[in-house]
N, C-alpha and C positions, 0 to 999 in steps of 0.2 A: 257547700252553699252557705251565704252567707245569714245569721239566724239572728242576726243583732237590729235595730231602730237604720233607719233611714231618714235621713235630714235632709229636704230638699231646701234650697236657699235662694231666692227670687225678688231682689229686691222689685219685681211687677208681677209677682205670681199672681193671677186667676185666680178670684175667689167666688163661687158661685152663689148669683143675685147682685153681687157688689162690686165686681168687677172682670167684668165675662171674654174681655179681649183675646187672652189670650189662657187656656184652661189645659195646657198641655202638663204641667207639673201634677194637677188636678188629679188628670186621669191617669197618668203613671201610679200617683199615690194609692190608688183606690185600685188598681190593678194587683198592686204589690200586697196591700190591704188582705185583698182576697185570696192572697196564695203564701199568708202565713207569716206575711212582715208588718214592722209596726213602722208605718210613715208618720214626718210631721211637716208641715211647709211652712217656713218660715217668709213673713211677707212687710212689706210697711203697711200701718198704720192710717194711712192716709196720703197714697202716691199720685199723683195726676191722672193715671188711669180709671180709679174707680170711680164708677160710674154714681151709685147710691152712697152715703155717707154713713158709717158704722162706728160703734160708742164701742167695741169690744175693748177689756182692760190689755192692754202692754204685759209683754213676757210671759203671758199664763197659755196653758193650751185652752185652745175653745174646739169644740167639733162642731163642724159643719157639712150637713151631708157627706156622715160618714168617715171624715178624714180631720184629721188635727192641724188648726192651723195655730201660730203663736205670733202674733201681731208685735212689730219694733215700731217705736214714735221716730219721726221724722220732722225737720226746719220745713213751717208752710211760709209758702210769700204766693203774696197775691195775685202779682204774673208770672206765666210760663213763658222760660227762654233759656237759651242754651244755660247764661249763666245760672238760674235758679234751677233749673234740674240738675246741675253738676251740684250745686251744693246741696241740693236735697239726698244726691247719691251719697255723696262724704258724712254726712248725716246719720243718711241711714245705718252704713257702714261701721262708724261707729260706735253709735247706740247700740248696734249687734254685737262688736265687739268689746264693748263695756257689760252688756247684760251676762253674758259669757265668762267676763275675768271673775265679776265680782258673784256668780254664780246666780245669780237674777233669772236665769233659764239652766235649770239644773238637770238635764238627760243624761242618762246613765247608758252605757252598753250600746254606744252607738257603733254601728259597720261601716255607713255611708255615709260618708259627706256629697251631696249632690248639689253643683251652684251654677248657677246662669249667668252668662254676660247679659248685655253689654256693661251691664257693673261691673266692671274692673276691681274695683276697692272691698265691693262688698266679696267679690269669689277669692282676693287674696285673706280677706280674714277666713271666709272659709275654709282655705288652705289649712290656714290658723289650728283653725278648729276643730278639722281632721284629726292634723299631727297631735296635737295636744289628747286625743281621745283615740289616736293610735287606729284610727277607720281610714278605708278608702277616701280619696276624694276626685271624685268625675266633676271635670270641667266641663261647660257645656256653653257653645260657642254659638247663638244666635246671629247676633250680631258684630262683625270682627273689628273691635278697637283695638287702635286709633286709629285705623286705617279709612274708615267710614263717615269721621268723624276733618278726615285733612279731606279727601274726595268732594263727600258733600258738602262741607261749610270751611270749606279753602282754610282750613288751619296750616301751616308750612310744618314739615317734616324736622325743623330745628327749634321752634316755640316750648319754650319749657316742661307746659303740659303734656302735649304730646312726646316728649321722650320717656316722663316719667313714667305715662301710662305704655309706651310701646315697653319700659322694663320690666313692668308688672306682667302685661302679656307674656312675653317670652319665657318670664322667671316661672308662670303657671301652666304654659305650654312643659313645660320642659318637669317640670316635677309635680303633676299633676298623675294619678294612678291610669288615669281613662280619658281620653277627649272625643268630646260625642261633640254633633253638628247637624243641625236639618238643610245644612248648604252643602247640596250637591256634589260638590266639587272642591268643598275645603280639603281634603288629602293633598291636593293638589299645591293649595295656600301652604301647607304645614313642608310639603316636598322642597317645594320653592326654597322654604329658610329653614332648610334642614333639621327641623325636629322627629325627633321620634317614636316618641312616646305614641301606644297603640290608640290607635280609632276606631269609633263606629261612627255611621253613618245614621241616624235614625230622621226620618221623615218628618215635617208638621203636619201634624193632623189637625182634624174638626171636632167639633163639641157636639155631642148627639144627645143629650139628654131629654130626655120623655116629656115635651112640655105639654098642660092641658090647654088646647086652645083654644083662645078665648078672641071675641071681636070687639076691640075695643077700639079700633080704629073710624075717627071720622073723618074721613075723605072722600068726596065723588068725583072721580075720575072716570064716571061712566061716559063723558064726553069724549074720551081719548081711545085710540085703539089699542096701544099698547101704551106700558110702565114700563121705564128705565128707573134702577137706585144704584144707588153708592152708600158705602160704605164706610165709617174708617176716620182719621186723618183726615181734615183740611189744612194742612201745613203747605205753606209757599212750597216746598219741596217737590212735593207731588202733583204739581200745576193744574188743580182739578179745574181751575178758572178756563181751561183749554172749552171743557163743556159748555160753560155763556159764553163764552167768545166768538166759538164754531158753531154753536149748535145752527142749525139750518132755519129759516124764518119759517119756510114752508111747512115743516114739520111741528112747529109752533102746536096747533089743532092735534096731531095727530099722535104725540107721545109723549105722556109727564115723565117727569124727571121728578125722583125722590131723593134726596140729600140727607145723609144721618150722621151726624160727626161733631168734631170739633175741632181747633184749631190755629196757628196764630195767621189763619187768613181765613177765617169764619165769618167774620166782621165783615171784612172786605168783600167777599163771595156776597151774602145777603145784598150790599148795597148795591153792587154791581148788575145783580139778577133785577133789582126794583129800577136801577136806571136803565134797564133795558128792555121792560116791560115783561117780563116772559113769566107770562101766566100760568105756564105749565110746568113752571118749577116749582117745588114742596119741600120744607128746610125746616129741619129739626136737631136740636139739637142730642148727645149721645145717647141711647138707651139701652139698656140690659137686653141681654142676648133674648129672653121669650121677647120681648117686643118687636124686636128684629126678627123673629121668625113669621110673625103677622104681615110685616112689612115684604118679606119673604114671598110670603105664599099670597100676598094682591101684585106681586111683577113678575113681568115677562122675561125678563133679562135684567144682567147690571152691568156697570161701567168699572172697570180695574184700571189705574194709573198708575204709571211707574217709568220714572227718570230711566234712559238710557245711559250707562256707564258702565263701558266694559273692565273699566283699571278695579274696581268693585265687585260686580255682578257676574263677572266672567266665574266666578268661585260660587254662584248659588244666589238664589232668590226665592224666599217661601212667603209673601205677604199674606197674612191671616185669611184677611179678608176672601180671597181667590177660593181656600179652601169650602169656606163657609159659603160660597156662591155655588160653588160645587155640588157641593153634598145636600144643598137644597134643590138642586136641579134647574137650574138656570144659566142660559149660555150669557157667555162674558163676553165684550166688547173689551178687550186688554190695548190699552194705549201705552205702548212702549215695545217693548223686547221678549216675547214668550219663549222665548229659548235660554233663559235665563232660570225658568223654571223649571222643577223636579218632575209636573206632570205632561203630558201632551194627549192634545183633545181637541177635535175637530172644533167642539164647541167654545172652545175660546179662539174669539174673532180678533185678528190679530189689523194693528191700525198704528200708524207711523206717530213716535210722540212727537207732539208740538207742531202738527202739518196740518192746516184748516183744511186743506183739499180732501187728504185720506179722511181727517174724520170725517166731512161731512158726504164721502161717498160710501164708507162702510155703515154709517150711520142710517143714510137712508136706502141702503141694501136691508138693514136689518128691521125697516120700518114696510119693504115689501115683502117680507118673508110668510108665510101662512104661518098661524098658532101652529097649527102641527109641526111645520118645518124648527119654529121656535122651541117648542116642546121637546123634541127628536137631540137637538144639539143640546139641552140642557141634561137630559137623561143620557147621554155619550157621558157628558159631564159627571154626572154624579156617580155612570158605573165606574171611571176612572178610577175620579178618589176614593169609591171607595175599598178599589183592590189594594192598592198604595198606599195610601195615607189613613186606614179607620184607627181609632181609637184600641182598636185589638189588634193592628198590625206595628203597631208603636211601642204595645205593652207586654207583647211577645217578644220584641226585639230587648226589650229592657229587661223582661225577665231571664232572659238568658244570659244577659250581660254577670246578672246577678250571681248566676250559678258559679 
């Protein structure tokens, strides 16, 4: 077994209260924590994701709840767009492997090097930093560049970019210790272009931690029967504009719509919703997971979007959001392709992307449903995830990896 430091490396790692999107390095650390290993999760500084704004110093460990994090600075610019988050990545990346050369973050007796995509740059210096400390290092495949990256935003398979990053992939496929994936179906990605290096499979899980709850929400929605929200992402991508566009007028009176996110169609959504009158839309911008739990437990259901694209999705689909609707017990209204996904559950209502007719026939299917019939698909939901996907089913699988 292995007795030495674990380095998890995320250029968007989850840090909890300040960036709650995505808490899976989180909870492996604090699993690992408890059965006798020393984790650290290495994160930026200040990445687009967080949510709250935090002064912690650069390079040093800080704990938080329980677990070591070590904060790298990163290039801020004031808008978010492909280009500025690719230089924020190379950024990052750097600064981590500058703190590193010049011994800036000095770890002794490390086993594991553990690093996340979709960063490319930042898991080859991991590589780096493995070899150099003579540890393991487990890639871990979120999201699969630059494959993701020509799909959704039509980059061509010959553009510069995209070759250098398809080398990096293959070069960390292929001399990587471990290749872990929460997509489904990536063996299949890896079978294709014949690599071989061993895999696991481990699941996206949910964040369940013990929040005190508190009401601090002011909204009267008591005129409405039922709450729809969202979650997540307003990005053009994810065409959540499909909801103003379809929503049904008749339904107008009978079911708010909650909106939490951010976006580079956030803008556009708010103006769109006020030129179209719809009173029973509620638009907020991101908040920290307890706040999202409040929001949570005042709806009935929520709304899941997601692009149809089998040359991509055909290998796996784990959007956060899906799980966290889950395991709070609420059936989803999933706009796109559920078979795409690792779970299957009656309660996620399945609705054709981009087709006004299907949404607004499942939609107001789900506007005649009794609370209990609603209640019943949400609780199918939550015992799902939480056979599959808990937080102790993720960190079992990790712990064994470790052995």
């Amino acid at each position: 077994m292995i007795t030495k430091k674990i380095l998890f490396i995320n250029h968007f790692a989850g840090v909890p209260k300040i960036n709650e999107r995505s808490l899976r390095h989180y909870t492996l650390a604090r699993a690992a924590n408890s059965n006798g290993f020393d984790s650290y999760i290495i994160t930026s500084q200040n990445h687009y994701h967080a949510v709250d704004g935090q002064k912690y110093p650069s390079n040093k460990v800080i704990e938080i709840n329980d677990v070591n994090f070590i904060f790298i600075k990163e290039a801020n610019f004031k808008r978010n767009n492909l280009l500025t988050k690719f230089l924020k990545m190379t950024s990052f990346s750097f600064n981590l492997f500058k703190a590193f050369i010049f011994r800036q973050i000095n770890l002794k007796d490390i086993g594991v090097v553990y690093s996340s995509s979709p960063d490319l740059f930042t898991s080859l210096v991991s590589h780096l930093i493995a070899r150099r400390n003579k540890a393991r290092h487990y890639f871990e495949i979120r999201d699969i560049w630059p494959l993701s990256q020509q799909v959704l935003h039509n980059f061509s398979r010959n553009n510069v970019l995209i070759k250098i990053l398809s080398k990096i992939e293959f070069f960390l496929y292929e001399n990587s210790d471990l290749l872990i994936s929460p997509l489904k179906n990536f063996d299949k990605y890896l079978l294709e272009n014949k690599i071989n290096t061993p895999f696991q499979f481990m699941p996206q899980t949910y964040f369940d931690y013990k929040y005190k709850i508190e009401s601090g929400i002011n909204l009267d929605l008591s005129s409405f029967a039922k709450v729809g929200i969202y979650t997540g992402s307003v990005g053009n991508i994810y065409q959540i504009q499909q909801l103003v566009n379809f929503f049904p007028k008749e339904l107008k009176s009978k079911i708010a719509v909650i909106i939490i996110g951010d976006g580079d169609y956030f803008k556009e959504l708010k103006k769109s919703i006020n030129q179209k009158d719809l009173y029973n839309f509620f638009v907020f911008s991101t908040k920290n997971h307890q706040q999202l739990v409040q929001y949570f437990n005042i709806s009935d259901f929520a709304f899941g979007f997601h692009p149809v694209n089998n040359e991509l999705y055909k290998y796996g689909l784990c959007p956060l959001k899906i799980y966290d609707y889950m395991f709070n017990r609420l059936p989803i209204l999933f706009v796109g392709e559920k078979s795409y996904l690792d779970v299957k559950s009656d309660g996620l209502i399945p609705c054709k992307f981009n087709n006004e007719k299907d949404f607004k026939l499942k939609l107001n299917k789900i506007s005649n449903m009794t609370q209990s019939e609603l209640n019943n698909k949400g609780l199918e939901n939550f015992n799902v995830v939480k056979i599959n996907n808990s937080p102790e089913a993720i960190s079992k699988i990790f712990l064994e990896i470790l052995k």
